[in-house]
C-alpha positions in Angstrom: 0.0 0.0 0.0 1.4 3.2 -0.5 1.4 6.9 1.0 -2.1 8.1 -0.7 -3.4 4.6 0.4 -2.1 4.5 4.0 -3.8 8.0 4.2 -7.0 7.5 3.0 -7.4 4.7 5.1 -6.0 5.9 8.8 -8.9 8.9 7.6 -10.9 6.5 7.5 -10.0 5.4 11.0 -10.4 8.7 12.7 -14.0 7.3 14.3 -12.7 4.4 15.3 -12.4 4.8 19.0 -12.2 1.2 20.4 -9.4 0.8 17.8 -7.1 -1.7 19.9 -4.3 -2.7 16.8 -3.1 -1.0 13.7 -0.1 -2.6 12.3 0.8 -1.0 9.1 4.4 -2.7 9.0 5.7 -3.1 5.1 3.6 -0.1 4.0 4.9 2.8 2.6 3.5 4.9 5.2 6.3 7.8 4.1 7.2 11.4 6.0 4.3 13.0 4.5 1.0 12.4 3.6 0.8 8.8 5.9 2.9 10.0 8.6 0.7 13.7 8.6 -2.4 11.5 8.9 -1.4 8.9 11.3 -0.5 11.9 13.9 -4.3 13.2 12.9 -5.6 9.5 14.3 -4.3 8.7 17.3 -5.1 11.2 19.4 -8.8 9.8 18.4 -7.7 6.2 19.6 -7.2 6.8 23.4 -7.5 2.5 23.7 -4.8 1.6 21.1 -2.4 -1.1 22.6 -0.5 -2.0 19.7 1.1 0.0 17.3 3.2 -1.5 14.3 5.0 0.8 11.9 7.9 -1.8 11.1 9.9 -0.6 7.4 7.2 1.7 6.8 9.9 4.8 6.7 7.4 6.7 8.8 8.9 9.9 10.3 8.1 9.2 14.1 8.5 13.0 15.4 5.5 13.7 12.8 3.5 10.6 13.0 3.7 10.0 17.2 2.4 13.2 17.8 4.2 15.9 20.3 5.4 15.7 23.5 3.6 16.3 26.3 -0.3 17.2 26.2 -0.1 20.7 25.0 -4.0 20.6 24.0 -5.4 19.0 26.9 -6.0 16.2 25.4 -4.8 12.5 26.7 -1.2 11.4 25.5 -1.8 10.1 22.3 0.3 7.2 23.2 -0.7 6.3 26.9 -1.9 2.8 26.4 0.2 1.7 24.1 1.7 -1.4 25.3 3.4 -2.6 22.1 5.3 -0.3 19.7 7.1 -1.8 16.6 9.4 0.4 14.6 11.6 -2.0 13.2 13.8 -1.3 10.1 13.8 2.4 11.4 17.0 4.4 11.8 18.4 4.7 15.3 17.9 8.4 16.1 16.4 11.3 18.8 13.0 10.6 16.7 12.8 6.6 17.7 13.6 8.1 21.3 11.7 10.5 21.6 8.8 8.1 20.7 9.8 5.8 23.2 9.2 9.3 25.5 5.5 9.6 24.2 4.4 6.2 25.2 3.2 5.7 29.2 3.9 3.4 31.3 2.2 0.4 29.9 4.9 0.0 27.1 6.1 -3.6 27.8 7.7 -4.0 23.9 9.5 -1.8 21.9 10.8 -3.5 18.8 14.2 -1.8 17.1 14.9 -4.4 15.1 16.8 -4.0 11.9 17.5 -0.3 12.8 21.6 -1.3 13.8 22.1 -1.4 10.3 20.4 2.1 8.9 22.0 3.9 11.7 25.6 5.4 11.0 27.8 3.5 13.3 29.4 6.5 14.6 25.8 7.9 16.5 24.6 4.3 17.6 27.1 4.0 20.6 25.2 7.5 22.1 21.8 6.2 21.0 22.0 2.4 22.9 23.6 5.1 26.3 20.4 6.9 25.9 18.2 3.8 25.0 19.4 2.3 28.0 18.8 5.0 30.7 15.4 4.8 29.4 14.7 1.7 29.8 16.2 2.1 33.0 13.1 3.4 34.1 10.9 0.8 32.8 11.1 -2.5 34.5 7.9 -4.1 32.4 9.6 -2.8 29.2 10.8 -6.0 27.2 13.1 -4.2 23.9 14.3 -6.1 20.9 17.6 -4.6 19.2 17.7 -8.0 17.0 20.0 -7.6 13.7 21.7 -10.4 11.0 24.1 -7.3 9.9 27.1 -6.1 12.1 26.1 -7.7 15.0 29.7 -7.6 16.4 29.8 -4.2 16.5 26.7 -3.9 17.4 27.3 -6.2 20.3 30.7 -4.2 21.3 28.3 -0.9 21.5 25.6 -2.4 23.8 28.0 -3.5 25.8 29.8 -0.2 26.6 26.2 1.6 26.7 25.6 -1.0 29.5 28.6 -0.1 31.4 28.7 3.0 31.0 28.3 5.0 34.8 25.1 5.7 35.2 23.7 4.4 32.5 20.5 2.2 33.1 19.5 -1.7 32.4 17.3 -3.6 30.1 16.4 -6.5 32.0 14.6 -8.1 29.3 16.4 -7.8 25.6 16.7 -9.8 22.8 19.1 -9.6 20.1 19.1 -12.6 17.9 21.6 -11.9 15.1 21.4 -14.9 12.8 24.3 -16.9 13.7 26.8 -14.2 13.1 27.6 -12.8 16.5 30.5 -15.5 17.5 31.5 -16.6 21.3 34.4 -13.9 21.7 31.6 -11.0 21.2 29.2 -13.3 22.4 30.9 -13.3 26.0 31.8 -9.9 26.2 28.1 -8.7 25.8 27.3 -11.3 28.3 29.9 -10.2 31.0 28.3 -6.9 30.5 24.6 -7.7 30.8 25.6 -9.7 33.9 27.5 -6.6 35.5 25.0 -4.5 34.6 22.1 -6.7 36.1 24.5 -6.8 39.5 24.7 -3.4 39.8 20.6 -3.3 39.0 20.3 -5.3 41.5 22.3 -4.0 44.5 20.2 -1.0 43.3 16.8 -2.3 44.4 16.0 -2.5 40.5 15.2 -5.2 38.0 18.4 -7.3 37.4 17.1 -9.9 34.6 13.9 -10.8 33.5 14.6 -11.8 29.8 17.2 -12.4 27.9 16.8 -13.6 24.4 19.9 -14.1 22.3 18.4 -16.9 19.3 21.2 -17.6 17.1 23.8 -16.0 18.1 26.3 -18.2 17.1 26.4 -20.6 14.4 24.8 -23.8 14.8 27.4 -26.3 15.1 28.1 -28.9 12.3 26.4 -32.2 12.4 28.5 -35.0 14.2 26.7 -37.7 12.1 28.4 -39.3 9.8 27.0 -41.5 7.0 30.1 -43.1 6.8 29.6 -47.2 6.9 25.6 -47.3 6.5 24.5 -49.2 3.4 22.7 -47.7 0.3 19.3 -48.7 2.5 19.8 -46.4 4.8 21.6 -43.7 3.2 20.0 -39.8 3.0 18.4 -39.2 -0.1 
């Protein structure tokens, strides 16, 4: 679906006040016309929960709304509980979202955004990510990516170090099979240091943590060696 089409229908939305889900992930929902009119809907959806703007290349400081409640209207975003903006860039905008939503956010999906980000603002981004989700103990976030994942991994873990930075004590990052044990262990020590220091903190250590794939599956240690033709794999 593209921009004129996204529009037309989140127009069409604007009544729609029991509206729970709207995942528009894979449409060209676009920094104009679909992002104008998705900021026009959801302040008329107070009781949407999940929100999924995936690759759509929406412009989030247009399409989210502002800050705040300068109109006296609810947050626009107060019972959202699920946010997907994977596939996006890495920037103030994707925080600044993450700033909109109350505190019944318990998923924010980043995934695929490592690699659309320029490496050299990610490392400030995750510091920032982190010390907000700091301050969300429900918050479960997904930073999951099958491109530079060591890098990626080498960044998290210095954001998780970092003094006063905050915790994520439930994160997944699933990479494919191409993180490898040395980076592997590193981010590991990290998360574990950082969940200690959660900890001794009265806050959340670890509630989730997700790392599918991370390394490559091993090879098989059968061998076909000595069966007969009757029991060979076709």
């Amino acid at each position: 679906m593209g921009e004129d089409g996204v529009a037309a229908l989140l127009g069409a939305l604007r009544r729609q006040r029991n509206l729970l889900q709207l995942r528009l992930g894979d449409n060209a929902v676009g920094v104009r016309r679909g992002s104008d009119a998705l900021a026009e809907l959801l302040p008329d959806v107070p009781k949407l929960e999940e929100l999924g703007l995936g690759h759509t290349h929406v412009d989030p400081d247009v399409a989210l709304g502002p800050l705040g409640d300068s109109d006296g209207r609810a947050a626009p975003l107060g019972a959202l509980g699920v946010l997907e903006l994977d596939g996006l860039p890495w920037s103030g905008a994707v925080l600044n979202a993450l700033g909109r939503c109350g505190m019944a956010l318990r998923r924010l999906s980043l995934a695929g955004g490592a690699q659309r980000t320029e490496p050299a603002t990610r490392g400030s981004f995750l510091a920032a990510l982190t010390a907000a989700a700091g301050t969300r103990p429900e918050l479960e976030l997904d930073l999951s990516t099958d491109v530079g994942p060591v890098a990626l991994a080498s960044e998290l873990a210095a954001a998780l170090e970092a003094a006063g930075s905050g915790h994520v004590p439930s994160l997944r990052l699933s990479t494919g099979g191409r993180l490898g044990d040395v980076a592997l262990a590193s981010l590991l020590a990290a998360y574990v240091r950082a969940a200690a220091a959660a900890a001794a903190a009265g806050r959340p250590a670890a509630r989730l943590l997700d790392l599918s794939l991370a390394v490559p599956p091993p090879a098989s240690v059968i061998s076909a060696a000595g069966l007969t033709d009757e029991y060979a794999l076709a």
